[in-house]
DRENMIVEX-101048 format. One record per atom (N, C-alpha, C): x, y, z; residue number from 1; atom name. Coordinates in steps of 0.02 Angstrom, whole numbers, plus 50000, padded with zeros to 5 digits. Atoms other than C-alpha are relative to their C-alpha. Layout:
N
x,y,z,n,atom
X,Y,Z,NUM,CA
...
//
This chain:
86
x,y,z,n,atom
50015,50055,50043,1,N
51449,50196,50206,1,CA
49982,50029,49931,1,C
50007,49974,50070,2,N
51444,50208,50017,2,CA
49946,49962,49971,2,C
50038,50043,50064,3,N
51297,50139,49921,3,CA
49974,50033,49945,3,C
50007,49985,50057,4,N
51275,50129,49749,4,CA
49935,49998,49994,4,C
50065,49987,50055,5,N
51106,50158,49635,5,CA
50019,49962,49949,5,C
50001,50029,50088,6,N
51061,50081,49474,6,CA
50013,50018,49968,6,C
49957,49937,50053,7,N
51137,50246,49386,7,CA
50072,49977,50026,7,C
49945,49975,49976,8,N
51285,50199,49467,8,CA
50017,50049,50018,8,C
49990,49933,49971,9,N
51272,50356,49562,9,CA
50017,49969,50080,9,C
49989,50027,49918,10,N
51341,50334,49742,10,CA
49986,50055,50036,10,C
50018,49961,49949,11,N
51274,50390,49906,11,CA
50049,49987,50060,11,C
49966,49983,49932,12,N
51378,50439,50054,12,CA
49957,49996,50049,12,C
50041,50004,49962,13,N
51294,50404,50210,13,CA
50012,50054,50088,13,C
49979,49973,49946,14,N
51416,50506,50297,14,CA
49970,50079,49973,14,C
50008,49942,49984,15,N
51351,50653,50230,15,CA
49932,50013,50018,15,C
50040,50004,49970,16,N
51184,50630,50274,16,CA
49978,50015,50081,16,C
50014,49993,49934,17,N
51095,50662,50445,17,CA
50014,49964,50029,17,C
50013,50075,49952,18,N
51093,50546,50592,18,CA
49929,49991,49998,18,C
50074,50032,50002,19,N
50905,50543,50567,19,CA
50011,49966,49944,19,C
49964,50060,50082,20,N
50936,50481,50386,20,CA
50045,49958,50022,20,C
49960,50067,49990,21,N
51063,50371,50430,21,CA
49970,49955,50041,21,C
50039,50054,49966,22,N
50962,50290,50566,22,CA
49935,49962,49966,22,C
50047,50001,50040,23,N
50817,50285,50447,23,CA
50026,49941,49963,23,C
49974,50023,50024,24,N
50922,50198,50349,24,CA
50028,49919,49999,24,C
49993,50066,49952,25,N
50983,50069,50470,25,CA
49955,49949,50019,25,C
50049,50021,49999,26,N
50824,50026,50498,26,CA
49956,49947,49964,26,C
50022,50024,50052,27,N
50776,49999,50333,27,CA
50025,49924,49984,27,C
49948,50047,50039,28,N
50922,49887,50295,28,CA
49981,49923,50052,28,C
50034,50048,49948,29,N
50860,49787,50460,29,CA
49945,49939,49960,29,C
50062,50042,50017,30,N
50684,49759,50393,30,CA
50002,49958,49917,30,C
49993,50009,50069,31,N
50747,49735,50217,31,CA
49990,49913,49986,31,C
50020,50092,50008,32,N
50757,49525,50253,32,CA
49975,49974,50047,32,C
50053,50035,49953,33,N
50626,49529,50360,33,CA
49917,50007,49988,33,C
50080,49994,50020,34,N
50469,49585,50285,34,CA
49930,49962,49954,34,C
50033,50044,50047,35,N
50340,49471,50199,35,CA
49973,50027,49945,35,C
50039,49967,50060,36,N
50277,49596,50078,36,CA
50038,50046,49977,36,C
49952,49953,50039,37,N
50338,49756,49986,37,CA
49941,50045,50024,37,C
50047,49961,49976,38,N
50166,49831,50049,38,CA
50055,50007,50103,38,C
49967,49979,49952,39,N
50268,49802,50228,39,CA
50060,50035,50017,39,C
49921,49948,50001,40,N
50427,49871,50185,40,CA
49972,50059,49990,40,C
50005,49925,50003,41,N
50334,50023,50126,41,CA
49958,50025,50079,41,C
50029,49973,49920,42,N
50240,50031,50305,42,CA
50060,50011,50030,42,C
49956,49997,49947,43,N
50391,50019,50402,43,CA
50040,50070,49964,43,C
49946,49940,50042,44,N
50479,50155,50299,44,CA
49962,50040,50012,44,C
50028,49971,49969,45,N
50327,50264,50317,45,CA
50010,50031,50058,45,C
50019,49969,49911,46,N
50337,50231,50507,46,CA
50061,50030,50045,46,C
49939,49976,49947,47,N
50514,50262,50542,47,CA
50003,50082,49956,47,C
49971,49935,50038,48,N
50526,50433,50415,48,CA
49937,50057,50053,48,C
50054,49946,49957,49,N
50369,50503,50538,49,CA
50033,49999,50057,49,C
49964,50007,49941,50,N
50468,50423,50690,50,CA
50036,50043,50004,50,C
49928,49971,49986,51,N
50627,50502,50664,51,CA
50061,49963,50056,51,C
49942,50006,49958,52,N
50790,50478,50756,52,CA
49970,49998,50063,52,C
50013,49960,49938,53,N
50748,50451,50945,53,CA
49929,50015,50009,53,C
50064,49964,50001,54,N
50549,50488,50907,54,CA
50018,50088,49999,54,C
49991,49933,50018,55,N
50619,50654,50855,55,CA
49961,50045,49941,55,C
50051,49983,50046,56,N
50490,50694,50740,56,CA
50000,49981,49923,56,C
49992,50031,50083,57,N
50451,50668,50547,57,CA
50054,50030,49960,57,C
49951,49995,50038,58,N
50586,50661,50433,58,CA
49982,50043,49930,58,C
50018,49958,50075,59,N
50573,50765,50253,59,CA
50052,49958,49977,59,C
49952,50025,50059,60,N
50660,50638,50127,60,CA
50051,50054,49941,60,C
49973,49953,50036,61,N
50807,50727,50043,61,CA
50005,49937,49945,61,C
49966,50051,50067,62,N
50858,50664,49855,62,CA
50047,49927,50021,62,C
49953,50051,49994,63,N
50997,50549,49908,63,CA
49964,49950,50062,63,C
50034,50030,49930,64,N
50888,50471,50073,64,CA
49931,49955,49943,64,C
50043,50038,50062,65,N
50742,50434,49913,65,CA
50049,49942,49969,65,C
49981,50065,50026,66,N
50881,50352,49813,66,CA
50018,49937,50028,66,C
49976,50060,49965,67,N
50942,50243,49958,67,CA
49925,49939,50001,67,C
50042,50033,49989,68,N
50761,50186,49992,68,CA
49980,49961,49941,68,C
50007,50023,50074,69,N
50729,50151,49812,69,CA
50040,49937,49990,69,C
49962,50065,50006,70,N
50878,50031,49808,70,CA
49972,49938,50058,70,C
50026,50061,49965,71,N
50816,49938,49980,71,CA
49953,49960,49957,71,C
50067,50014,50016,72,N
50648,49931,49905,72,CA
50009,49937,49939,72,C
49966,50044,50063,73,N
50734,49855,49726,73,CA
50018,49943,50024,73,C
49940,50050,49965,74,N
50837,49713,49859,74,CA
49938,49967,50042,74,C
50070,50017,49969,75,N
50659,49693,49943,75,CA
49967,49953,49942,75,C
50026,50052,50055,76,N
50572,49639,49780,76,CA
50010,49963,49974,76,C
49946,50058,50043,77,N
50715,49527,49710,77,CA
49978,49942,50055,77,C
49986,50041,49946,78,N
50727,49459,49885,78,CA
49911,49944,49992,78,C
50047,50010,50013,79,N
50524,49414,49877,79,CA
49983,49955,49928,79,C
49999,50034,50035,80,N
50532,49357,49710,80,CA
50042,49922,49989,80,C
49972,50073,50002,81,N
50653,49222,49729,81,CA
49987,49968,50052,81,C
50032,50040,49965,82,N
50580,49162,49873,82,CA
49908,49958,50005,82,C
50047,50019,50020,83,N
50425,49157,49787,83,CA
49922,50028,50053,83,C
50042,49991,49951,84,N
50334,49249,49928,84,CA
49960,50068,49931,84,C
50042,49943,50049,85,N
50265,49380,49756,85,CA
50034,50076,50054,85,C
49981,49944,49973,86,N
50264,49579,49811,86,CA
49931,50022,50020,86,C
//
């Protein structure tokens, strides 16, 4: 999967881990489900300590930051027009 950034920089997801990519999956899950932006950052927290599998904590590479960064961006829009604030 390809996603873009706000630089228009694109991330490959294939070159990433399967812990990152599940990380990922995850994210994209909770992304229109969380009531806050304080909860999106818990759940992101809890899966980058989780890991793949409970395979232990993850170390964020550059491109795994920019993906989260964009959820996080699609999180606060999402919040704002529903009027639920961040």
């Amino acid at each position: 999967m390809i996603i873009v950034c706000d630089n228009n920089r694109q991330v490959d997801t294939a070159r990433m881990s399967p812990e990152e990519r599940h990380i990922i999956q995850k994210l994209m899950a909770w992304e229109s489900l969380v009531p806050t932006m304080a909860a999106f950052r818990e759940k992101t927290a809890a899966a980058m300590a989780a890991g793949w599998n409970n395979s232990g904590p993850v170390r964020p590479t550059p491109d795994l930051n920019r993906v989260i960064a964009v959820l996080e961006k699609k999180v606060r829009n999402r919040l704002k027009k529903d009027g639920s604030g961040c």
